[in-house]
PyMOL CGO cylinders between C-alpha atoms (Angstrom):
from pymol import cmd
from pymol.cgo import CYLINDER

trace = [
    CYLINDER, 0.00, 0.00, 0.00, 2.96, 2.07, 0.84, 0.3, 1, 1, 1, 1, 1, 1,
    CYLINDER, 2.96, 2.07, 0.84, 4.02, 2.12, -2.68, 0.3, 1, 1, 1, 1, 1, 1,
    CYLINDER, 4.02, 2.12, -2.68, 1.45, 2.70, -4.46, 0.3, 1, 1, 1, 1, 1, 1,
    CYLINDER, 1.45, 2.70, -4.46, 0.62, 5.72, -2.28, 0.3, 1, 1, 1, 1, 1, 1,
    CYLINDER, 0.62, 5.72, -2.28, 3.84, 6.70, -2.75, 0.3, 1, 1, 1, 1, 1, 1,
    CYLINDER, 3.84, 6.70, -2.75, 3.87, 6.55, -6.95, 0.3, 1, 1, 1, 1, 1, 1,
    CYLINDER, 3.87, 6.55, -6.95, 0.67, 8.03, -6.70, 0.3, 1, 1, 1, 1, 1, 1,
    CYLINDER, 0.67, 8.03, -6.70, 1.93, 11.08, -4.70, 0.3, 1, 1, 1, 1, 1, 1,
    CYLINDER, 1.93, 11.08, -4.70, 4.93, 11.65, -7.22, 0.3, 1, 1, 1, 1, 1, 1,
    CYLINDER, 4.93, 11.65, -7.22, 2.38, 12.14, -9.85, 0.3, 1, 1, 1, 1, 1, 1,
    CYLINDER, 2.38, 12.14, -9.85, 0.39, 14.47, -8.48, 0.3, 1, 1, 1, 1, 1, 1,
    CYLINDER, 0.39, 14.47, -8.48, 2.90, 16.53, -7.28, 0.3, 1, 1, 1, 1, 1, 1,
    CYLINDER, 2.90, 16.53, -7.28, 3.58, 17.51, -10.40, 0.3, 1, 1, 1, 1, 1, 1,
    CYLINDER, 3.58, 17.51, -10.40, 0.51, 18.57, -11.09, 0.3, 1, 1, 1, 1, 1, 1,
    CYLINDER, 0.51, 18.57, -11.09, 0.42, 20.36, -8.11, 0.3, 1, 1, 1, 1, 1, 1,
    CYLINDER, 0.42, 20.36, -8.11, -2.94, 18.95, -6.52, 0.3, 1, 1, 1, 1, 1, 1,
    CYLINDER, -2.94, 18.95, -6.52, -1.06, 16.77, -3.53, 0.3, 1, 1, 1, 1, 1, 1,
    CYLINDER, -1.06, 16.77, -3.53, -3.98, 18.55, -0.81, 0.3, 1, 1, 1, 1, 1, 1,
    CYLINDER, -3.98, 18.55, -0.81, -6.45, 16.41, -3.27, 0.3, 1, 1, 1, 1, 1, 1,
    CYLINDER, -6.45, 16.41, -3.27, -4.75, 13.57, -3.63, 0.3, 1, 1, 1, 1, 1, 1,
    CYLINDER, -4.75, 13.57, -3.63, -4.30, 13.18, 0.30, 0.3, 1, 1, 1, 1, 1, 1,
    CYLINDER, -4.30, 13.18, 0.30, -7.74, 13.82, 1.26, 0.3, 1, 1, 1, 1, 1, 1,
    CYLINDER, -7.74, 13.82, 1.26, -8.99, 11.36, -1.15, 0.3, 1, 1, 1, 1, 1, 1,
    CYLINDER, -8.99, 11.36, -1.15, -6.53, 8.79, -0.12, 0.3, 1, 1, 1, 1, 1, 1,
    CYLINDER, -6.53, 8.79, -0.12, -7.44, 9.24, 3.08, 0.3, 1, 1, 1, 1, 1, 1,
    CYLINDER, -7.44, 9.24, 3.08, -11.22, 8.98, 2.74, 0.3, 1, 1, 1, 1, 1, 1,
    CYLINDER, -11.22, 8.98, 2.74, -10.72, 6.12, 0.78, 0.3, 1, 1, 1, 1, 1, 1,
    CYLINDER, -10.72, 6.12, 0.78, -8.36, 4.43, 3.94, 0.3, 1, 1, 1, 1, 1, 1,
    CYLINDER, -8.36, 4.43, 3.94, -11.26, 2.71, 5.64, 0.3, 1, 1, 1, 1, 1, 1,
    CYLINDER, -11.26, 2.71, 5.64, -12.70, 0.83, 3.17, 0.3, 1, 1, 1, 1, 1, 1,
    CYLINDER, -12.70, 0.83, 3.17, -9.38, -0.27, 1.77, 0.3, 1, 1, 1, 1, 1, 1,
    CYLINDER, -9.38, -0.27, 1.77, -8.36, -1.50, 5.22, 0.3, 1, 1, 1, 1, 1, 1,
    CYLINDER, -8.36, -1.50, 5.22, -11.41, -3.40, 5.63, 0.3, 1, 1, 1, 1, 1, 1,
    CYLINDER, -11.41, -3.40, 5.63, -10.84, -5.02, 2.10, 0.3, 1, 1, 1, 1, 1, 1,
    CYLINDER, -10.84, -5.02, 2.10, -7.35, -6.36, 2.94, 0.3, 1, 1, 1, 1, 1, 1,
    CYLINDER, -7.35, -6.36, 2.94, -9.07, -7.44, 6.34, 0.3, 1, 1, 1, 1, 1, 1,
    CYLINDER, -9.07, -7.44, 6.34, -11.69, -9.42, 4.51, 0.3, 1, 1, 1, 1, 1, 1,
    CYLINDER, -11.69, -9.42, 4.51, -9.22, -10.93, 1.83, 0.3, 1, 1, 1, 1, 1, 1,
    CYLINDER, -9.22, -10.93, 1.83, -6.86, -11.75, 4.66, 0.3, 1, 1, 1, 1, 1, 1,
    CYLINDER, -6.86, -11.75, 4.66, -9.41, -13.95, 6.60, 0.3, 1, 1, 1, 1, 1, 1,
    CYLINDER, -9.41, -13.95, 6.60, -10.58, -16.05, 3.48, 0.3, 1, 1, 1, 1, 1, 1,
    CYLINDER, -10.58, -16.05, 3.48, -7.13, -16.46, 2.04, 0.3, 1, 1, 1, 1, 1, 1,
    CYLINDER, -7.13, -16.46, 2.04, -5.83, -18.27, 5.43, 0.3, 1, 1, 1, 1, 1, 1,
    CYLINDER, -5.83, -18.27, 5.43, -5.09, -15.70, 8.64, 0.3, 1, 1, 1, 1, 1, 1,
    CYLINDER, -5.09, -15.70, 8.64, -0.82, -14.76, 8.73, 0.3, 1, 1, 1, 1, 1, 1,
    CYLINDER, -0.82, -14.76, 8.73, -0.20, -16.57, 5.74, 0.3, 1, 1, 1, 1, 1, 1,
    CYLINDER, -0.20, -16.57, 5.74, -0.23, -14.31, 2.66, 0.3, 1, 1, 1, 1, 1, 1,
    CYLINDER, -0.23, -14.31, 2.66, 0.81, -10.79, 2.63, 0.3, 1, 1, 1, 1, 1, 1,
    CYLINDER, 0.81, -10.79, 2.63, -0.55, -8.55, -0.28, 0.3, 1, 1, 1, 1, 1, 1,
    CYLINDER, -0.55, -8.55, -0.28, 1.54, -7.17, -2.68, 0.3, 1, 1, 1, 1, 1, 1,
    CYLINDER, 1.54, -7.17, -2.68, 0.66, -3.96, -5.10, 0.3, 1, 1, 1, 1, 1, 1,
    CYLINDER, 0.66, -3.96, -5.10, 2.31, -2.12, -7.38, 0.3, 1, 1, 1, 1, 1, 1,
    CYLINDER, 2.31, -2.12, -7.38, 1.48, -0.16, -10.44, 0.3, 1, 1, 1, 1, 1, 1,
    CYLINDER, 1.48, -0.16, -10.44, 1.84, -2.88, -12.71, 0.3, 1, 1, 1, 1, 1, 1,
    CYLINDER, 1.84, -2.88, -12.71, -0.48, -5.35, -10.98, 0.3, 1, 1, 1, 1, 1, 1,
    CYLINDER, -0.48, -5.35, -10.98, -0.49, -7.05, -7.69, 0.3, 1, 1, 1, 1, 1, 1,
    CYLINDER, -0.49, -7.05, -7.69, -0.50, -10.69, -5.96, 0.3, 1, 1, 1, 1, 1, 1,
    CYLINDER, -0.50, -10.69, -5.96, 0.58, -12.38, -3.28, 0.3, 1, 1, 1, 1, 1, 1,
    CYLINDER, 0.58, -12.38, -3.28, 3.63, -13.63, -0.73, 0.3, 1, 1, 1, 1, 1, 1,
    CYLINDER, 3.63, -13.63, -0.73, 3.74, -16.35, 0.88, 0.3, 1, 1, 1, 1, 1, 1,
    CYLINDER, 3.74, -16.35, 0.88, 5.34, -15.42, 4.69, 0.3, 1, 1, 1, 1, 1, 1,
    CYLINDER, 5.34, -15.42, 4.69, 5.66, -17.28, 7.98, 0.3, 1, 1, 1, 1, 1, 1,
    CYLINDER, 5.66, -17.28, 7.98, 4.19, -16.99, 11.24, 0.3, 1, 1, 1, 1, 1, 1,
    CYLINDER, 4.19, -16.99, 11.24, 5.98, -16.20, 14.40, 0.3, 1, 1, 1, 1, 1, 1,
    CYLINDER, 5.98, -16.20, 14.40, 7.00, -19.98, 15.43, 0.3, 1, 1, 1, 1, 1, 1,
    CYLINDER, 7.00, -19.98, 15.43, 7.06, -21.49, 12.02, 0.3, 1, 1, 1, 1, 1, 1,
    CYLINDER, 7.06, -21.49, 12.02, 9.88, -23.13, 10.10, 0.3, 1, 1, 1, 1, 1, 1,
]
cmd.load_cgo(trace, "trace")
C-alpha cells in the first residue's frame, strides 16, 4: 500500500494537486483496510501478505511467528 501511495503522490505533485490527492486517499483508507481485512481472513489468517504495485499485484507467501 505504501508504494502505491507513494507513486501516486509523485504524480500528483507535479501537477500540483497533492492537498487532493491526500484527502482522497485518506477517505478512501477505511474501506481499503477493511478489504485487505476481509481478503486476509478467506485467504488463510498470517499466511499471505498482499503485494501492489502499479503494474499489478499478488501475493507472498510469509511465515508466522513460530514457524519453520
Amino acid at each position: 500500500m505504501q508504494e502505491v501511495f507513494q507513486a501516486g503522490l509523485g504524480e500528483v505533485n507535479a501537477k500540483g494537486v497533492v492537498v487532493d490527492f491526500i484527502m482522497r486517499e485518506l477517505l478512501r483508507l477505511p474501506a481499503n483496510l477493511i478489504g485487505v481485512y476481509m481478503w486476509s481472513m478467506r485467504s488463510g489468517v498470517g499466511k499471505q501478505v498482499a503485494v501492489s504495485g502499479m503494474g499489478g499485484g499478488g501475493t507472498a507467501g510469509v511465515s508466522l511467528p513460530g514457524e519453520s
